[in-house]
C-alpha positions as CSV (number, residue, x, y, z in Angstrom):
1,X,4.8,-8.5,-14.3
2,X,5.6,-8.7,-10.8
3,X,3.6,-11.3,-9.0
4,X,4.3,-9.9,-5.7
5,X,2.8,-6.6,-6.4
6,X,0.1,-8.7,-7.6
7,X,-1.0,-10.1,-4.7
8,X,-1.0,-6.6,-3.3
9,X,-3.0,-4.9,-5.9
10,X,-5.9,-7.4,-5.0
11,X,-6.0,-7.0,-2.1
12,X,-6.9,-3.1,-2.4
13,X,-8.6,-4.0,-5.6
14,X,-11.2,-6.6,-5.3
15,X,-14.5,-4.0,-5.0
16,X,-16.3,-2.3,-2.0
17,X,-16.9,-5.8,0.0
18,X,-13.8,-8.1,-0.6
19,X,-11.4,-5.4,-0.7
20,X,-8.9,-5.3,2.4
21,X,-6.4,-3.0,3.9
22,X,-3.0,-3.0,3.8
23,X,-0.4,-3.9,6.9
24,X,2.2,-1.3,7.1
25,X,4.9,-3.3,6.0
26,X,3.0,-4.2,2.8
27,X,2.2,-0.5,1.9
28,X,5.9,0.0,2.5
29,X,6.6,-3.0,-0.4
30,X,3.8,-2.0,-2.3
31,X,5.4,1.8,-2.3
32,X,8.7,0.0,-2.9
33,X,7.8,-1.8,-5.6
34,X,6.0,0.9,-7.2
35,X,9.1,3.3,-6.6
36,X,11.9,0.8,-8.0
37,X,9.7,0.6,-11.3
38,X,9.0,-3.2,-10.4
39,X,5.6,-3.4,-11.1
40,X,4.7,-2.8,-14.5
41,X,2.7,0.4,-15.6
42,X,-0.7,-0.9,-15.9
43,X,0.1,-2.8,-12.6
44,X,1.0,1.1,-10.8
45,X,-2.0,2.5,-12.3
46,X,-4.4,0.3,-11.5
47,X,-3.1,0.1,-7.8
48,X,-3.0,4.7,-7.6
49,X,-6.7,4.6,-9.1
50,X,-7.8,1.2,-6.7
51,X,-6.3,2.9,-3.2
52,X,-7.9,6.2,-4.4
53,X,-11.3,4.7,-4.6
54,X,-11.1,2.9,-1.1
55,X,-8.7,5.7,0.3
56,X,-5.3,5.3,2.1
57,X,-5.7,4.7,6.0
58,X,-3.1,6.2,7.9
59,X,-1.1,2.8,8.5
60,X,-0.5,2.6,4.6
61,X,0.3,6.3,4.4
62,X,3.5,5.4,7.8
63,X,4.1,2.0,5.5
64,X,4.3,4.4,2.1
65,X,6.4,7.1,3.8
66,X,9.0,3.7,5.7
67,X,9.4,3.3,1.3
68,X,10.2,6.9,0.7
69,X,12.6,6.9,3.6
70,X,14.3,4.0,2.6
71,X,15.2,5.0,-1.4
72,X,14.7,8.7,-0.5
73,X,16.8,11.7,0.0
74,X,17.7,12.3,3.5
75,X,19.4,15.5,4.9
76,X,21.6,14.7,8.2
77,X,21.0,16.3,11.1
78,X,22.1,19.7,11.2
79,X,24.2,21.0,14.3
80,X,21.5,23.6,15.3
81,X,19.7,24.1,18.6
82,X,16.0,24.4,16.6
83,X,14.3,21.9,15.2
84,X,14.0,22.3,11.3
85,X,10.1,23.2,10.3
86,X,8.9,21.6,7.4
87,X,6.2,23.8,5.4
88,X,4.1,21.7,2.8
89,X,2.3,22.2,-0.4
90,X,0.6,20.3,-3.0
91,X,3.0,19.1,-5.3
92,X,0.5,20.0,-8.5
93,X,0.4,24.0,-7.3
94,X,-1.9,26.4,-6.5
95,X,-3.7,28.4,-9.1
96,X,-6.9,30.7,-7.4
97,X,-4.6,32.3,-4.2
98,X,-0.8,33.6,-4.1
99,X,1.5,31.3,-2.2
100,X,2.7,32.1,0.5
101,X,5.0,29.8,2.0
102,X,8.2,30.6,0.3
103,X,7.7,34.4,2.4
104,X,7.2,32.6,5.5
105,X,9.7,30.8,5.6
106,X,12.2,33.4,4.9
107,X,10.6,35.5,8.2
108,X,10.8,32.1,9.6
109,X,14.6,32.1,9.0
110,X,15.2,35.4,9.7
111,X,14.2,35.0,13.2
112,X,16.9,31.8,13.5
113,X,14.3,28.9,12.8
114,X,15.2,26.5,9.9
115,X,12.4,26.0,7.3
116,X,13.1,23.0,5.0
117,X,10.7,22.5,1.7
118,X,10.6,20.1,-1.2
119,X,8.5,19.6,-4.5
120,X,8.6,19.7,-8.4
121,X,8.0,21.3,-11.3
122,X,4.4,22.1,-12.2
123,X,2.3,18.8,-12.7
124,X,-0.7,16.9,-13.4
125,X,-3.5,17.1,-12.3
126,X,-3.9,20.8,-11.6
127,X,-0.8,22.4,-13.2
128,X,-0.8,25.2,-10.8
129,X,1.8,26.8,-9.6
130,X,5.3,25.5,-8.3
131,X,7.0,26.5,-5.2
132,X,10.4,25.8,-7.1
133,X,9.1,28.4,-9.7
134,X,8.1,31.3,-7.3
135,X,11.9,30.5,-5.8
136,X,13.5,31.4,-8.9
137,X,11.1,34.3,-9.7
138,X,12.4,35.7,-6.1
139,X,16.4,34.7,-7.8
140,X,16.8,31.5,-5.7
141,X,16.9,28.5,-8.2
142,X,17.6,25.3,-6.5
143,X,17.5,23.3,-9.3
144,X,21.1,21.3,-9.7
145,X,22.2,21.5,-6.4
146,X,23.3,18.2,-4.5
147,X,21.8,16.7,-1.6
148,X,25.2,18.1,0.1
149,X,24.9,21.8,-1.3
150,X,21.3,21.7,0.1
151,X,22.6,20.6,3.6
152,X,24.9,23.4,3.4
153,X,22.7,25.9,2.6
154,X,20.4,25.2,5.2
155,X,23.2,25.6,7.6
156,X,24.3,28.4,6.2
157,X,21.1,30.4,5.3
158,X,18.4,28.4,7.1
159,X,16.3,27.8,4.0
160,X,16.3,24.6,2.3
161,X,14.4,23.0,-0.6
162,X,14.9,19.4,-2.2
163,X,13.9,19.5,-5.7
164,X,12.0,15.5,-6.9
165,X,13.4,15.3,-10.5
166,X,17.3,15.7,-9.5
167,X,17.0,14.5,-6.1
168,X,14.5,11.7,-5.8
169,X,14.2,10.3,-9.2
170,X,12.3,7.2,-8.1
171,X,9.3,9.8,-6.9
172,X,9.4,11.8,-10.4
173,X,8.9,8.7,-12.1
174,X,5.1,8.2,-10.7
175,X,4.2,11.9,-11.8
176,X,2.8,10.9,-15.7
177,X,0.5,8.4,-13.8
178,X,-1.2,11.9,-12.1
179,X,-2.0,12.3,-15.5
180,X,-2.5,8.7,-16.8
181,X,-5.5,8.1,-14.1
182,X,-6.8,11.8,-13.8
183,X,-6.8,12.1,-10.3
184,X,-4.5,12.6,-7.4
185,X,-3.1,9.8,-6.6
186,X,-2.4,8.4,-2.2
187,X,0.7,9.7,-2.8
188,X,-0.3,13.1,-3.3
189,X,-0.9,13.0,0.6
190,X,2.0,11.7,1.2
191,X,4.0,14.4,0.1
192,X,1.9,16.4,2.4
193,X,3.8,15.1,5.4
194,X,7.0,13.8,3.9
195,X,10.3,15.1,5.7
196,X,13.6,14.4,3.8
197,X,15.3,15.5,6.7
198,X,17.1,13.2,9.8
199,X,16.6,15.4,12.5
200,X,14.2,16.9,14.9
201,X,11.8,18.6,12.9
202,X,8.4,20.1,13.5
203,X,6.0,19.0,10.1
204,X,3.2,21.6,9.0
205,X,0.9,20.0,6.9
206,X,-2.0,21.1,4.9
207,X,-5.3,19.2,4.2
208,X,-8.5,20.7,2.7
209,X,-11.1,17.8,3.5
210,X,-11.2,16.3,7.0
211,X,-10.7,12.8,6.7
212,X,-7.3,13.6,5.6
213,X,-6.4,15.7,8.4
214,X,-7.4,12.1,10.5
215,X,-5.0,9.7,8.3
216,X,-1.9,12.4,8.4
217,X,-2.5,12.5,12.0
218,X,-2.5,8.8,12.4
219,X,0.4,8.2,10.1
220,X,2.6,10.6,11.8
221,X,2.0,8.9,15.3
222,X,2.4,5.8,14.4
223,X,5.9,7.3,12.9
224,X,6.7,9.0,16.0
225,X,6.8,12.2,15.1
226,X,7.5,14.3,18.1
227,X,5.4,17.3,17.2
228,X,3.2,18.1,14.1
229,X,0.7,20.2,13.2
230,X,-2.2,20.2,10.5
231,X,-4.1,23.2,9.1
232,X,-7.2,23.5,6.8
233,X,-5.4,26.2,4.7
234,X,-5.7,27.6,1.5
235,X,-5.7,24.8,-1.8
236,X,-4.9,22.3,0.4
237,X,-1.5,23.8,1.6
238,X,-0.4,24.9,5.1
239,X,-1.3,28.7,4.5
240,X,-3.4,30.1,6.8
241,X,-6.5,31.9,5.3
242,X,-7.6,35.1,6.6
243,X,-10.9,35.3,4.9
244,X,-12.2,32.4,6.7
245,X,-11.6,30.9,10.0
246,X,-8.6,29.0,10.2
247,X,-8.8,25.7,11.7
248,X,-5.6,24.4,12.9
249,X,-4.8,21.0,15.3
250,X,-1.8,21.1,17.6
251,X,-0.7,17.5,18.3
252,X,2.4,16.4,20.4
253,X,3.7,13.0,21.6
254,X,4.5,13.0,25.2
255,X,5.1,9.6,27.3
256,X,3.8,7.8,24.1
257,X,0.2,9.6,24.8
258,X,-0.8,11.8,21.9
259,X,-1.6,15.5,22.8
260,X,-4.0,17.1,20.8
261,X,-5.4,21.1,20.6
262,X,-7.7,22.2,18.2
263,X,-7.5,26.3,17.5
264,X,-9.8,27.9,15.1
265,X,-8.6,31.8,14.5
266,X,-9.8,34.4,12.8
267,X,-7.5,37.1,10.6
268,X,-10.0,39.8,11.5
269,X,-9.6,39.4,15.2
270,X,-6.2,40.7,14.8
271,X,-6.5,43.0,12.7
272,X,-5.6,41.3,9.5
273,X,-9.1,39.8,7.7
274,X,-9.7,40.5,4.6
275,X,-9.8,38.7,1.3
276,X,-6.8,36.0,0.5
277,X,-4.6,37.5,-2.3
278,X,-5.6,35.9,-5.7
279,X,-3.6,34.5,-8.2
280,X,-2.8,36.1,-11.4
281,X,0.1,35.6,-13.3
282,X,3.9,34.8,-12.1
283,X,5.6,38.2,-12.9
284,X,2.7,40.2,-11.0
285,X,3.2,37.5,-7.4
286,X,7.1,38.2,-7.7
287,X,6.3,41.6,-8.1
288,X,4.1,41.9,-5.0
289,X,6.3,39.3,-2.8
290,X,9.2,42.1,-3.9
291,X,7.5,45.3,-2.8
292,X,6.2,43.3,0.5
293,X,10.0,42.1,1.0
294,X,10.8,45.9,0.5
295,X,8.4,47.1,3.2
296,X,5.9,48.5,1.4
297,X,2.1,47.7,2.2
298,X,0.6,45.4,-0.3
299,X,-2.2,43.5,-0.2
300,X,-0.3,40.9,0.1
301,X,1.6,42.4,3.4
302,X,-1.8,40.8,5.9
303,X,-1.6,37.5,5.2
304,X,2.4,37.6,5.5
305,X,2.2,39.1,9.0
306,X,-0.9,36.5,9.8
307,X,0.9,33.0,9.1
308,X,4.4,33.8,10.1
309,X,3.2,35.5,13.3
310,X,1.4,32.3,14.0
311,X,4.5,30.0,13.1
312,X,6.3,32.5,15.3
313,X,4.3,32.3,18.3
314,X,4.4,28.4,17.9
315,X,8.1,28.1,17.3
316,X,9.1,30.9,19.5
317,X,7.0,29.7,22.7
318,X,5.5,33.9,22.4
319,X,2.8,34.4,24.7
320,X,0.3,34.7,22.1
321,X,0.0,35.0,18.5
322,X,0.1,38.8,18.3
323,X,3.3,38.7,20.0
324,X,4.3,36.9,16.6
325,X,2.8,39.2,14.3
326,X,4.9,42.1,15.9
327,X,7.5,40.4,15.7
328,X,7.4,39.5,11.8
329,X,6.4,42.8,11.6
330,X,10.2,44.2,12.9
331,X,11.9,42.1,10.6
332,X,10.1,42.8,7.8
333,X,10.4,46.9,8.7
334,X,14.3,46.1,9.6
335,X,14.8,44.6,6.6
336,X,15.9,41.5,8.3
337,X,13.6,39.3,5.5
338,X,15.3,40.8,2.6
339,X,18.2,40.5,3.7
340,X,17.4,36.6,4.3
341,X,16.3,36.7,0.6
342,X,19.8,38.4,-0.2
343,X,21.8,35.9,1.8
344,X,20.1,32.8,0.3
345,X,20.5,34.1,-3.2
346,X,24.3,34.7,-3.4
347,X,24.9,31.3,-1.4
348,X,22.8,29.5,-3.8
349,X,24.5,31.3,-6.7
350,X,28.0,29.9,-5.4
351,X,26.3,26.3,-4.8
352,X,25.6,26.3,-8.0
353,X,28.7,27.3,-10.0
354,X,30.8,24.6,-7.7
């Protein structure tokens, strides 16, 4: 038993009226202590299911993520004049809409912006789907590649993706407790806004209640983070919904002030509303993401053109959002996308056999 992680757990653990907050450096050992396997099991459990209960403020969520940075993987800054965008999603998956990420940021790429993403395989508590597994359904497997083959791919292709079991072991270790205490655990928002990349980089992260959209927002400013944004999108991830209004917030550190917009868009206003793709089976979301890549128009064709064009207008500085969706419409009709797709596949084929 470790009786410094002790001291810790009671202090987020003593009930509704004696129960304190954390200091940032404390969530940073607690995390620590937790990652390194120090405290015992019954010790990390009881602490997941306690900070649950009484929620992470965003000062323990910066202390947690100072942990992860410390015995995490980090990617060195690449030589490129963009900053790398980092698109999120649940670790446990999605299972009632198709993801759509993995798309976006090869549109992303396409047009010269570097998309970096990270996760597992599927896990507790909702088993849905994996973005590492709709990867390999599109023929990019990033599984056992080395944090210096993922470097070089994202030079090289502008798509990168950390995989947890291979390349942060200490963070796969805490999965079976997703299971163990039934719930998401705190750290389940931290992977929300976790960037295992040294370099200027733009974070996109998803949130579904808002009380979590205020403690990302508070963790990444007290971080520093130049420039982040936050969007109520579909499962919790950072996929913009088109049969709904999609509420985003714009927030950007200048002088030490934080500058915030709200935008709440519609799909329909541009031509793209409709219902969100649902999930069915792997084989038939390959198979659509194929024919979309191809150029043909899928149902699934909308909500591409939607969240890259908005990513695009962002990124590219585009006087408005339908100047993005035109232009991920020309690379999708030039087969600029597939080609991507093409690119990233035979690099990460030669990654792997080296």
């Amino acid at each position: 038993m470790s009786n410094q992680f002790k001291s810790l757990l009671k202090k987020v653990g003593s009930g509704s009226h004696t129960s304190k907050k954390l200091t940032r450096q404390e969530a940073a050992l607690a995390m620590r202590l937790m990652l390194t396997q120090t405290a015992t099991p019954a010790q990390i459990g009881a602490f997941l299911i306690a900070h649950r209960i009484m929620r992470p403020t965003g000062t323990e969520l910066a202390g947690m993520l100072d942990a992860y940075d410390d015995l995490g993987p980090n990617i060195p800054a690449l030589a490129l004049a963009k900053p790398v965008t980092m698109l999120s999603q649940p670790y446990d998956g999605r299972d009632r809409t198709i993801p759509l990420s993995p798309l976006t940021a090869l549109v992303l790429a396409a047009a010269g912006y570097p998309v970096l993403q990270h996760g597992g395989d599927q896990m507790p508590t909702k088993y849905g789907m994996p973005l590492i597994d709709l990867w390999q359904g599109l023929g990019v497997d990033w599984r056992g590649l080395t944090l210096a083959q993922v470097h070089d791919r994202l030079t090289q292709t502008q798509v990168g993706f950390v995989y947890l079991p291979e390349q942060f072991p200490q963070a796969q270790g805490l999965v079976p407790y997703r299971e163990e205490i039934g719930k998401r655990p705190p750290i389940a928002t931290l992977e929300l806004i976790w960037s295992p990349y040294d370099g200027p980089r733009q974070i996109v992260a998803g949130f579904v209640h808002p009380p979590t959209e205020g403690m990302i927002r508070d963790a990444l400013f007290l971080r520093g983070e130049r420039q982040f944004t936050t969007i109520k999108g579909l499962e919790g991830s950072c996929d913009l919904p088109r049969d709904r209004p999609a509420i985003i917030g714009l927030y950007s550190l200048d002088s030490g002030e934080m500058q915030f917009n709200r935008l709440c868009l519609h799909a329909r206003d541009y031509g793209l509303g409709g219902k969100d793709p649902a999930w069915t089976t792997l084989p038939a979301a390959i198979a659509l993401m194929q024919d979309t890549l191809a150029g043909k128009e899928t149902e699934l064709l909308p909500s591409l053109l939607w969240n890259s064009g908005f990513h695009l207008w962002q990124l590219g500085q585009l006087t408005d959002i339908t100047a993005g969706i035109e232009l991920a419409r020309s690379l999708l009709q030039s087969q600029q996308v597939a080609q991507k797709l093409s690119q990233l596949r035979g690099d990460v084929d030669k990654a792997s056999l080296s």
